[in-house]
Each structure stands twice: as structure tokens, then as C-alpha cells.
C-alpha positions in Angstrom: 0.0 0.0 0.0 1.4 3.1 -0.8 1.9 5.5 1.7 -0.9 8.6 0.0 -3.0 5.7 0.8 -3.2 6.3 4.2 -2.0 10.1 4.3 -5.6 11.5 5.5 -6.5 11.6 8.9 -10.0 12.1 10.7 -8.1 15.2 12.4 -5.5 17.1 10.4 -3.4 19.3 12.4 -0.8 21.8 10.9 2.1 19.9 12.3 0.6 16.5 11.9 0.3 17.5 7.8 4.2 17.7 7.3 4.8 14.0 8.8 4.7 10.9 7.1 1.4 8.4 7.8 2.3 6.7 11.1 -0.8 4.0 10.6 0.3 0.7 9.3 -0.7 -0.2 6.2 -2.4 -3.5 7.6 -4.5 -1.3 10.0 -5.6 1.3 7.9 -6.6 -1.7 5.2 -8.4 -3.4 7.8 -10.1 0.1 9.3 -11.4 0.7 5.3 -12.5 -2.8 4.7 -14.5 -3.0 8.6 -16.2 0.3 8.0 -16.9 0.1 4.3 -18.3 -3.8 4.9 -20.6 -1.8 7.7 -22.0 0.8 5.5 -22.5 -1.8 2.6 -24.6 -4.0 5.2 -26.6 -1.0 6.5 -27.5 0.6 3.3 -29.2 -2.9 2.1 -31.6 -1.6 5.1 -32.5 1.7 3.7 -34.6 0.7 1.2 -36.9 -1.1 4.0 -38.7 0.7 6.4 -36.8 -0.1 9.7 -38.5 0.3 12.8 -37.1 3.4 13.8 -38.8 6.5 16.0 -37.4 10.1 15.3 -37.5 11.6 18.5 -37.8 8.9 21.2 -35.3 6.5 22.4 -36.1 3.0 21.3 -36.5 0.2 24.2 -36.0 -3.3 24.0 -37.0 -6.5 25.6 -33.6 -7.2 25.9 -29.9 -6.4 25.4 -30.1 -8.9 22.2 -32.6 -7.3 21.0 -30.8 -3.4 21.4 -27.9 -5.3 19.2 -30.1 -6.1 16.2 -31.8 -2.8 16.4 -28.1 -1.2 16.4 -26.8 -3.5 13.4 -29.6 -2.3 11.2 -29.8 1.3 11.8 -27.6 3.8 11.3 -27.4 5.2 14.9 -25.3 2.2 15.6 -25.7 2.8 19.2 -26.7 0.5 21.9 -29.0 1.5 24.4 -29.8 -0.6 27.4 -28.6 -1.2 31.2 -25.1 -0.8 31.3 -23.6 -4.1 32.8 -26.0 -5.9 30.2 -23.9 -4.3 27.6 -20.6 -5.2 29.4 -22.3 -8.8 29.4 -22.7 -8.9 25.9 -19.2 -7.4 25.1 -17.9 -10.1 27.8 -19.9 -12.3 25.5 -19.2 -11.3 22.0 -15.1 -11.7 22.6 -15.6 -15.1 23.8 -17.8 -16.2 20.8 -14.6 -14.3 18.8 -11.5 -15.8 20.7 -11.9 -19.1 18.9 -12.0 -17.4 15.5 -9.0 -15.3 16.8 -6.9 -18.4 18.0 -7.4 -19.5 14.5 -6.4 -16.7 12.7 -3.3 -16.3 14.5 -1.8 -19.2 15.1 1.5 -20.6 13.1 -0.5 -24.0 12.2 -3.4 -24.9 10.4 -5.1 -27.9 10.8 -6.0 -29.2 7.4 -8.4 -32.7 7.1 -7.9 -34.7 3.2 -10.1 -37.5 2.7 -8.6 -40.2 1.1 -10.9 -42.7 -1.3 -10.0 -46.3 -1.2 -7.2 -48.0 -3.4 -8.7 -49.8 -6.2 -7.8 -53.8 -5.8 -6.4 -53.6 -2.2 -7.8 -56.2 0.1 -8.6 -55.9 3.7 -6.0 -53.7 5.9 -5.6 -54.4 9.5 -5.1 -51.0 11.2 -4.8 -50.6 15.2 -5.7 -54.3 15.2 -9.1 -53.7 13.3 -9.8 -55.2 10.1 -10.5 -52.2 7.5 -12.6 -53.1 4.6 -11.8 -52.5 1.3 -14.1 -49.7 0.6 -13.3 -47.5 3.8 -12.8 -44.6 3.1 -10.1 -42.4 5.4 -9.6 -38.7 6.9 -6.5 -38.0 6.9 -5.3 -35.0 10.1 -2.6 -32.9 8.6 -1.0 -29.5 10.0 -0.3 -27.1 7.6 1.9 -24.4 8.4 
């Protein structure tokens, strides 16, 4: 990524204009495709009437129900009791640390599955006797 691809900032300052971009390029990427993914998703909604009320604040059974009223509006805002909020942040990062363990680690675990030879008789693996026509999963780390 070039660097005039991240020169513009939310707050340019004088002094901050004469610098070089002190984002990294992976952030900034990232930042764009989050928050252009977002307004893509949102404006599939503005064709709809949502259920939205100009001047009141909207209430909700429930904290879940705050969240789906936030994803489709463009307020984006989530209004309920705070420590159900911290709840469902609490929740949302542990429904995400499996993705993120994945994401970052060195290995990936890979699965082939392997069709049976053509003309080979019984196997005996482990000290079970393997048909013919088994077919196998083979458990492979990639790195």
C-alpha cells in the first residue's frame, strides 16, 4: 500500500500535515474494509422501512434485541442497562477468541479425505480389520 494511501487523517493538524502516515498499512486496510463492509450492510436496510422513532429512544426486551436494532440502523448505538452491555461485550469476545486463535496461530489444521485404493484387500489397522471400501480422513498440519 502506498503511503498517499493512508496520508488523510479524521483530524488534520498543521504539524501532523508535514509528517509521514504513522498507521500501518495492515490497520488502515483493515479500518477501510470494517467500515466500508458496515456501510455496505446498512444501506441494504434503507430501502426497507426499519422500525425506527425520530425523536424517542427505542426500548427493548432485551440487550439482544438493542444489538439487532443497532446493526440495522444507522445510529449504531446500543441503548440498554449498562452491565447488560458489558455482558454482551464479555460475550461477543468469547464467541470471537476461537476465530481469533485461529487466525493467529502458526499452524493450520487441514483434514484430506482419502478414497479407497482400487484392488487392495482388507487392511488391518490398530488391530481392526479395514474393509476395502473404507474410506479415510487424513489430520494434517499445515503451516
Amino acid at each position: 500500500m502506498p503511503p498517499v494511501a493512508r496520508a488523510l487523517t479524521r483530524t488534520p493538524t498543521p504539524e501532523l500535515s508535514a509528517r509521514p502516515p504513522e498507521i500501518p498499512a495492515a490497520f488502515a486496510l483493515r479500518e477501510f474494509i470494517s467500515e466500508a463492509l458496515d456501510n455496505i450492510v446498512r444501506s441494504a436496510f434503507e430501502n426497507k422501512e426499519l422500525p425506527e422513532k425520530k425523536h424517542k429512544k427505542p426500548s427493548f426486551d432485551s440487550v439482544h434485541d438493542a444489538r439487532v436494532y443497532a446493526l440495522q440502523s444507522r445510529e449504531r448505538l446500543i441503548h440498554g442497562d449498562e452491565n447488560e452491555i458489558i455482558q454482551l461485550a464479555a460475550r461477543t469476545r468469547e464467541w470471537q477468541r476461537p476465530l481469533d486463535i485461529l487466525t493467529t496461530s502458526p499452524f493450520r489444521l487441514c483434514f484430506r479425505l482419502e478414497e479407497p485404493e482400487e484392488g487392495g484387500g482388507n487392511e488391518v489397522a490398530a488391530g481392526i480389520e479395514v474393509p476395502e471400501s473404507m474410506w479415510y480422513v487424513r489430520y494434517l498440519l499445515q503451516p
